[in-house]
N, C-alpha and C positions, 0 to 999 in steps of 0.2 A: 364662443364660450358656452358651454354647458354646466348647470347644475346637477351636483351627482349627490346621490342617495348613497349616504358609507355604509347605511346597514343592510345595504343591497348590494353595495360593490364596497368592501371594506379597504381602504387604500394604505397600504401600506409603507408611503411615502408622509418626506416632513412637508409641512403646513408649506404652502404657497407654491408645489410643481402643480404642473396640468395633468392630470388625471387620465387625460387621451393621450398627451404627450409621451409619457409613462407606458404606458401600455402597449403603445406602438411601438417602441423602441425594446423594449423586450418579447420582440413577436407576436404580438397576439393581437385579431381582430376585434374589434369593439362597433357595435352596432349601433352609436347614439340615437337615434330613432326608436328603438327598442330598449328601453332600460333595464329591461332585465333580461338581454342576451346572456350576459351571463349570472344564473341561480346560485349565491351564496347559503351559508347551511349555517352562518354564525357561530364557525365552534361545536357542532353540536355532531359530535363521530357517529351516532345511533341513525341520527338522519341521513347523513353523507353515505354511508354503506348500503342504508334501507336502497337510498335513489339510484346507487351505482352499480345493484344486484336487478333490479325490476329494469333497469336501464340494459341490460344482456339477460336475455331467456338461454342459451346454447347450455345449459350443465345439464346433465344426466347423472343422476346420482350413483347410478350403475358404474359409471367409468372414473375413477379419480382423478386421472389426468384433464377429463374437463371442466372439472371443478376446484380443479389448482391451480390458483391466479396467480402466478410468478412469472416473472423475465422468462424467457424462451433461454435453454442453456444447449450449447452444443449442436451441432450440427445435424439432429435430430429434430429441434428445437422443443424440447423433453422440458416442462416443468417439475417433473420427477428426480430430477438429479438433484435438487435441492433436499430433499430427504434422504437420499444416497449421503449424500454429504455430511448430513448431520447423523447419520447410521454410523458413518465411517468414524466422526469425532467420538461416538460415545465409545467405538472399540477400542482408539487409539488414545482413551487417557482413564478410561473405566478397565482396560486389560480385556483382549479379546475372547478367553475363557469363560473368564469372572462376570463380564458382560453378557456373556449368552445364557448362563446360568443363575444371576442375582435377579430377586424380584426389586428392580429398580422403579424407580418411579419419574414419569416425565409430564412436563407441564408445557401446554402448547401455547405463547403467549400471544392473543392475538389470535385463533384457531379457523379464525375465516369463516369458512364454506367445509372446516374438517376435512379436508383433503389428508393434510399430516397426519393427524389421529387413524382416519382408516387408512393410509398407507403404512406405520408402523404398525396398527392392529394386525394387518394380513403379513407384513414380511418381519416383523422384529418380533423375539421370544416372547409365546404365550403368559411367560411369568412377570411383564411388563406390565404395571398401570401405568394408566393414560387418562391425564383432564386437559382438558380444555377454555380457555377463557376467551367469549367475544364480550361487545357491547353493542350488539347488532340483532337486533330482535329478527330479523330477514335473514340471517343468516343462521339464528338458532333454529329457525324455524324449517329452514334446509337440511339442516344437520338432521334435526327430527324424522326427515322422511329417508334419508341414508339407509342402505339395509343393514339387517340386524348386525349391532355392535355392543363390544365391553366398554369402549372409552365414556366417561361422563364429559359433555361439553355443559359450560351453566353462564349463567348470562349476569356475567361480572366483569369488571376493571382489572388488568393484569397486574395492578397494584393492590387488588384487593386479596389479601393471602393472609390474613390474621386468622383465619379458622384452622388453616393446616398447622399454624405457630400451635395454636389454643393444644389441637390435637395428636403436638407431636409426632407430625407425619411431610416432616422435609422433605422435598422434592433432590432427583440423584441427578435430573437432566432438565434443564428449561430453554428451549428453544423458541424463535420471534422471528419468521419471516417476512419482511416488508411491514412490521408492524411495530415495532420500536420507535423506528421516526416520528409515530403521531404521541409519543408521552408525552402530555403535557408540564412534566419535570423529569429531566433523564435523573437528575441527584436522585432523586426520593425515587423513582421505580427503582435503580439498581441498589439503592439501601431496601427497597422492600424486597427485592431478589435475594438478594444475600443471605437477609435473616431467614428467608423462608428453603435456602439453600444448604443442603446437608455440606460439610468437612467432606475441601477434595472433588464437590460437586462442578460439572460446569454450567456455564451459561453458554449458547449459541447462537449469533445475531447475523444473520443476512440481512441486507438493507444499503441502503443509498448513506455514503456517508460525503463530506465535503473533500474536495480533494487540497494538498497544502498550498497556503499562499493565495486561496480563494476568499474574496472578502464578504463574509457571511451580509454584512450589508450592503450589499449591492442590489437596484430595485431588482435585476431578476430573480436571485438568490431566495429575497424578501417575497418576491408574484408566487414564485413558486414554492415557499414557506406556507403565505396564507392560501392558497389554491387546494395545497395537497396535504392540508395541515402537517406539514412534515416543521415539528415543532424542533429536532431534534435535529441540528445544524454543526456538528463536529466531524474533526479527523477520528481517526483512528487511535492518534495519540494522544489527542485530549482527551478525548472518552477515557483512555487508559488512566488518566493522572486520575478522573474523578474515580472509574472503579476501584482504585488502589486505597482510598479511602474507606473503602467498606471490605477491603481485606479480598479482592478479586485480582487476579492477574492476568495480566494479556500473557496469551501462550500461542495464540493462531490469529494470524491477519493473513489473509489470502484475499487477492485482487482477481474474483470471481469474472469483473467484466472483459480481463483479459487472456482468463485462461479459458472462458466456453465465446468468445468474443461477443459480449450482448449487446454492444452498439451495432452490429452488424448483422447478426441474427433479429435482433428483434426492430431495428430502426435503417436499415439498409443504409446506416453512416449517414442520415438524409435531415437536416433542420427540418422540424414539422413545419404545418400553415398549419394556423392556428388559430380556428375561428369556430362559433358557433354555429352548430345544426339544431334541427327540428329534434333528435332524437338525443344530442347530445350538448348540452345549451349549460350543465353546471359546474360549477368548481371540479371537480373529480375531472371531468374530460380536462380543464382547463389545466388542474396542476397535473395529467398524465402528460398533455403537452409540453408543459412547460418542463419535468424531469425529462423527457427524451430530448430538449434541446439543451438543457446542461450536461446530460449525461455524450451527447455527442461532441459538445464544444469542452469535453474535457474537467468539466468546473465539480462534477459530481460523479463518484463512484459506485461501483456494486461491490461490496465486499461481503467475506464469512469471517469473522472474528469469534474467538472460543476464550472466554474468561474461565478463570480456574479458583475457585474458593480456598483458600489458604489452610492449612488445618489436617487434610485426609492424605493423601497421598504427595511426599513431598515434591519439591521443582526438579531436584534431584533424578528422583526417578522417575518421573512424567516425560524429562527429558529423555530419558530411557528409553522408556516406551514409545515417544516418538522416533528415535532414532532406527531403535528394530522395524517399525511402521513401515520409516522411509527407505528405510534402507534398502536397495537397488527399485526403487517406485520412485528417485526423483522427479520432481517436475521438472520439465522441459521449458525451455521456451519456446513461443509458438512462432514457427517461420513461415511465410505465406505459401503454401501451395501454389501450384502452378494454375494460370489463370487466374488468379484471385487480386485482389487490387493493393496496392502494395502502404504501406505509411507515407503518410505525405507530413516531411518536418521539413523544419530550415538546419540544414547541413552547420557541424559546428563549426566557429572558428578557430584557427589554433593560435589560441593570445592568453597572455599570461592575464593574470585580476586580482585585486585586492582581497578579495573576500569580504569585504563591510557592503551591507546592503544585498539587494536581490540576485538573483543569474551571476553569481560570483564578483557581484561590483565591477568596479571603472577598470577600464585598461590601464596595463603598468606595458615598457617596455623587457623590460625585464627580469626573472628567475624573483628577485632579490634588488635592494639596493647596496649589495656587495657583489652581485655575481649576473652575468650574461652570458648563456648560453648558446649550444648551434654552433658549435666551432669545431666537432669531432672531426669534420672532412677533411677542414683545412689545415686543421693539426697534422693528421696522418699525412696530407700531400705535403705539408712543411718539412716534416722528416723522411720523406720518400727521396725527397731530393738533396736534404741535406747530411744524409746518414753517413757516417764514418764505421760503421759498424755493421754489421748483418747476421746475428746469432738467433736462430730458427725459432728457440725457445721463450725466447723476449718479442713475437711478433704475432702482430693480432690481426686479422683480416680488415681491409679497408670496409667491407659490407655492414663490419660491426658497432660501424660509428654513424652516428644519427641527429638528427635535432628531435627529442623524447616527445618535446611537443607535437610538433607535426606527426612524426609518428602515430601516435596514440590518436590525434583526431581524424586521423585515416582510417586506422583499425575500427573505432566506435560509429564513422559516418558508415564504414562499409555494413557496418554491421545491422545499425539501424533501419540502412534500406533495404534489408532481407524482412524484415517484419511485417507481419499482416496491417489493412487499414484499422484504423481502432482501437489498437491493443495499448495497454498499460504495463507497465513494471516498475522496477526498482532499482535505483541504483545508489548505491553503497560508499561512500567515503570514510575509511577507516582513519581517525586523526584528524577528523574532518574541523575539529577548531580549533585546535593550537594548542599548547603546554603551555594558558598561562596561569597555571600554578608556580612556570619557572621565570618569568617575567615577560613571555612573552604576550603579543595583541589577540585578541579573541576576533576569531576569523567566524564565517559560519554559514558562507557560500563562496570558497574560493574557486569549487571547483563543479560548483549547482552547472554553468553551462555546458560543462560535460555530459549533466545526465538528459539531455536533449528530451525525449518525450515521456521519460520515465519521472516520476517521483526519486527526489535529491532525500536521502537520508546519511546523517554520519555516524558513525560510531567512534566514541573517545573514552576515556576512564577520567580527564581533565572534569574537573565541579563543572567548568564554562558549558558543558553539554547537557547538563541537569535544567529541564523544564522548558528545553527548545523542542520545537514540533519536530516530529518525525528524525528522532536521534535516543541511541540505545547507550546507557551509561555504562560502559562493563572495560573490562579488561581483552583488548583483544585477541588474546592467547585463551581466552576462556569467558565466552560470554554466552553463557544459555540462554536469554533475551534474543537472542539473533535466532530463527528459528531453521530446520534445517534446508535447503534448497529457496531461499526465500529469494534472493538476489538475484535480478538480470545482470546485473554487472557488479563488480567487485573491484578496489580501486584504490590505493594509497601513493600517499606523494613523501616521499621523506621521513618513514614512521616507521617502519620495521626494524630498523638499527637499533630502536631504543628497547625495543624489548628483549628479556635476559635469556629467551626462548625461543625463538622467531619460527621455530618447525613447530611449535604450539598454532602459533599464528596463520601457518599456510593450512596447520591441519583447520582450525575455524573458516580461514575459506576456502578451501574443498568441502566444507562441508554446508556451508551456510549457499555457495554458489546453484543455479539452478544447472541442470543437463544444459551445453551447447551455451551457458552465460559467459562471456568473456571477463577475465581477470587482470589489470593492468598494473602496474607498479613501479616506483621511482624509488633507488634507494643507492647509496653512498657506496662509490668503490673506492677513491681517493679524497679524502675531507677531514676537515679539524675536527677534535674532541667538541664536542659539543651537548652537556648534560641536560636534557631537557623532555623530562628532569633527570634522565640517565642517557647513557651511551654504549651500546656494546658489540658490535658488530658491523662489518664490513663485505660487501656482495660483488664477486665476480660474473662473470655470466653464465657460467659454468654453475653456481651452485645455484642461482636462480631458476635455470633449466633445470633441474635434479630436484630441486624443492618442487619442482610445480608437478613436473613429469612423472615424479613418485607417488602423486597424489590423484592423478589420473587425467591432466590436462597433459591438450598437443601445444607445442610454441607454437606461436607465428610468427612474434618480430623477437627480436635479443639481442642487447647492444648498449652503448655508450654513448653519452654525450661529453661535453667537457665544456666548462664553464669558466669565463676568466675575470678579472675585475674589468670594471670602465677606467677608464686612464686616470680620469680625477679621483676615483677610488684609491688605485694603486698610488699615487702621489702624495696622496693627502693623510691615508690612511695607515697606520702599523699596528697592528696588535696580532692572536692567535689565527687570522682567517690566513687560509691558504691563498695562494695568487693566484693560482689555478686548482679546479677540481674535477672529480670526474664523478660524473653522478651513472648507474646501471640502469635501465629499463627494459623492461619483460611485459610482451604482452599473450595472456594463452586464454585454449578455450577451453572448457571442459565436456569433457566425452563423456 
């Protein structure tokens, strides 16, 4: 048993764990011998920077690239593309014209080492101002020797912006790379954002955000909380609910770590060791460690999120503007080049679930407690042999009948194991909780084990999806929230009937889909009325092909299942259900 010193090692566990015990178990070596292997900073960001810039001599204030402390992006391994990016957000919602030619004004939140500052001074229109906010006396004091520039950097708190309110001089663009995590109140920075944010302005945030389903209190989560002061511990979609209170909109979440791969580029996919050196002995090395083994075990992301100030330019036509943006520049998704080491997941399985609880809940046997499916083969060999009849125009290929399930977990396993190591996505369940508006049960992972190493998102217009993580409330036939090419996979089970539109709906996923994302689908070619909360439509495989093919996906699978009741079903039960049904599924990619 050792005696620890908190205000040397502040523990971030409840009263009565072991303190070594702790620490071990979250990677990291502890030198008891030495009590201050590892140098805490108390809180105090001006120290933490001061140690972690005298800690690395390599900047040259000549080159900007080595004085831009970001994730390594792209196969380059370019800190520079981080300002690309946010170059690229301010044409695509500022208007590419208007933005070349407005003296717009940008706020660097968090400005480092001024890497951003002089990288927008030399490549973004002369007619731009540029400030800057550290609280890093070691790093204004770098910026100082910088060569000659316009931008003012000053030595304040990025919450601190009452002077610009005072003097009526809003900011058009504020940008935080890696530096929004250390807000010691994310509420009160983006309520200070706001007001200090012109109508129609955005915000730009790169940074480590939590991925869904991780439990912010878990002691790693928590090591590397107080390590890296990364005070600011949300998804993406939380974040979103608080900004919507100060009148900001989520309009861009892009999943940065998987589209420049930074687990791979910058940590060769590798759990750090994690111990103290001579040169590198304090928190900063400690929580750099500790983000590069959450960010590799999945638990923490790299994302570009772009809030939009409500007021200036509407959603309407930002949506617009994105679309022309994107339009033939979708994203792709990234497939592993040859030699490259491929994703390593657990293959899905193909089992139906309840949807209450995690990874789609407990196993069911099947469809429904009305219906059991997987019988299309046996069907068709039933009537093969017993046909009385043979009229060319009534006969559907035996290739066309399937079990949907199997099917689909083919298509998604094959697919997943084309994917680079490390990579992140999305995946999309449209109707993903039910219609109980119509009395139906509030599902809200039926079909999570599908999206195997991607993020489970659903999209519904049902209230039940209002204030669940990572789910967009809109109408599927028109939902500007879904952004465009955003989805690795695209996905509905029994939902497209109900809309009064349904080519509204494939045009939303053609376009919400990424380049090469796969699109799967389940929807009714022979089945009862069922209003929930409406009912209007019925899919052969003929128009399913045509819907998708028109839109610019190849099929690959197309076909029927047919589902019957269980015996004690059929016996016990009589009302509107069919005895038998036939359900359609389509699976395609897009090109």
């Amino acid at each position: 048993q050792h005696t620890v010193d908190e205000k040397i090692h502040p523990m971030p566990w409840a009263d009565g764990n072991a303190f070594q015990t702790r620490m071990e178990e979250c990677g990291v070596k502890f030198d008891w011998n030495d009590p201050k292997s590892w140098i805490w900073f108390n809180g105090d960001l001006n120290a933490y920077y001061n140690k972690l810039i005298a800690s690395d001599s390599k900047r040259n204030p000549n080159v900007i690239s080595s004085y831009a402390v970001h994730r390594w992006m792209g196969k380059d391994k370019s800190t520079l593309i981080h300002y690309e990016l946010i170059h690229g957000m301010i044409q695509q919602f500022m208007g590419m014209e208007q933005s070349e030619s407005r003296n717009l004004r940008l706020l660097d939140a968090g400005c480092g080492l001024g890497a951003g500052l002089m990288w927008f001074e030399t490549n973004a229109p002369k007619v731009w101002s540029l400030v800057g906010h550290t609280i890093s006396t070691a790093q204004l004091e770098f910026i100082n020797k910088l060569p000659s520039h316009k931008f003012d950097a000053v030595l304040k708190s990025y919450d601190d912006l009452e002077v610009y309110k005072e003097e009526d001089t809003p900011f058009d663009v504020m940008y935080s790379i890696e530096a929004f995590i250390h807000s010691p109140d994310e509420r009160n920075t983006l309520k200070k954002w706001s007001e200090a944010l012109a109508d129609g302005g955005i915000i730009v945030i790169v940074d480590d955000f939590l991925s869904v389903g991780v439990d912010k209190e878990a002691d790693d989560v928590q090591l590397f909380s107080k390590s890296w002061m990364a005070n600011v511990l949300q998804t993406t979609s939380s974040l979103s609910d608080i900004a919507e209170k100060f009148g900001l909109e989520l309009v861009v979440d892009r999943d940065l770590g998987s589209e420049y791969q930074v687990v791979k580029r910058n940590y060769r996919n590798k759990i750090p060791d994690i111990r103290p050196t001579k040169k590198k002995n304090h928190q900063g090395w400690l929580g750099a460690g500790m983000r590069q083994r959450l960010m590799v075990e999945g638990k923490i992301t790299y994302r570009l999120i772009v809030f939009q100030k409500k007021g200036g330019m509407t959603s309407s036509s930002s949506s617009v503007a994105l679309s022309q943006v994107v339009q033939g520049q979708c994203a792709s998704v990234p497939l592993a080049p040859d030699n490259e080491s491929l994703l390593d997941f657990q293959p899905l399985e193909a089992a139906h679930r309840t949807g209450k609880g995690n990874d789609g809940g407990s196993k069911q046997k099947c469809i429904s407690g009305w219906y059991c499916c997987g019988q299309g083969e046996e069907w068709w060999d039933n009537l093969d042999s017993k046909r009385t009849h043979n009229t060319s125009y009534l006969k559907l290929e035996k290739s066309l009948f399937g079990n949907y399930m199997d099917e689909m977990v083919e298509h998604l396993n094959t697919f997943y194991r084309q994917l680079p190591s490390g990579v992140k996505g999305k995946f999309l369940d449209i109707g993903g909780t039910g219609s109980v508006s119509s009395g139906m049960s509030k599902v809200t992972s039926k079909f999570a084990h599908f999206a195997g190493p991607f993020d489970y998102w659903v999209l519904d217009s049902d209230s039940a999806a209002k204030g669940l993580d990572n789910a967009l409330h809109c109408d599927m036939g028109d939902c500007p929230e879904a952004l465009d090419c955003e989805f690795d996979v695209t996905f509905s089970h029994t939902v497209i009937e109900h809309s009064s539109r349904p080519w509204h709906v494939f045009d939303e996923i053609a376009r919400i889909t990424k380049k090469g994302g796969l699109t799967l689908h389940v929807v009714p070619f022979s089945y009862q009325y069922h209003a929930t909360p409406d009912d209007n439509f019925r899919f052969s495989h003929k128009a399913l092909t045509s819907l998708l093919e028109d839109r610019g996906f190849k099929i690959l699978d197309v076909g029927y299942d047919i589902c019957t009741k269980p015996e004690k079903v059929l016996k016990n039960n009589i009302d509107e259900h069919f005895d038998v049904i036939w359900l359609t599924y389509v699976v395609g990619q897009k090109l």
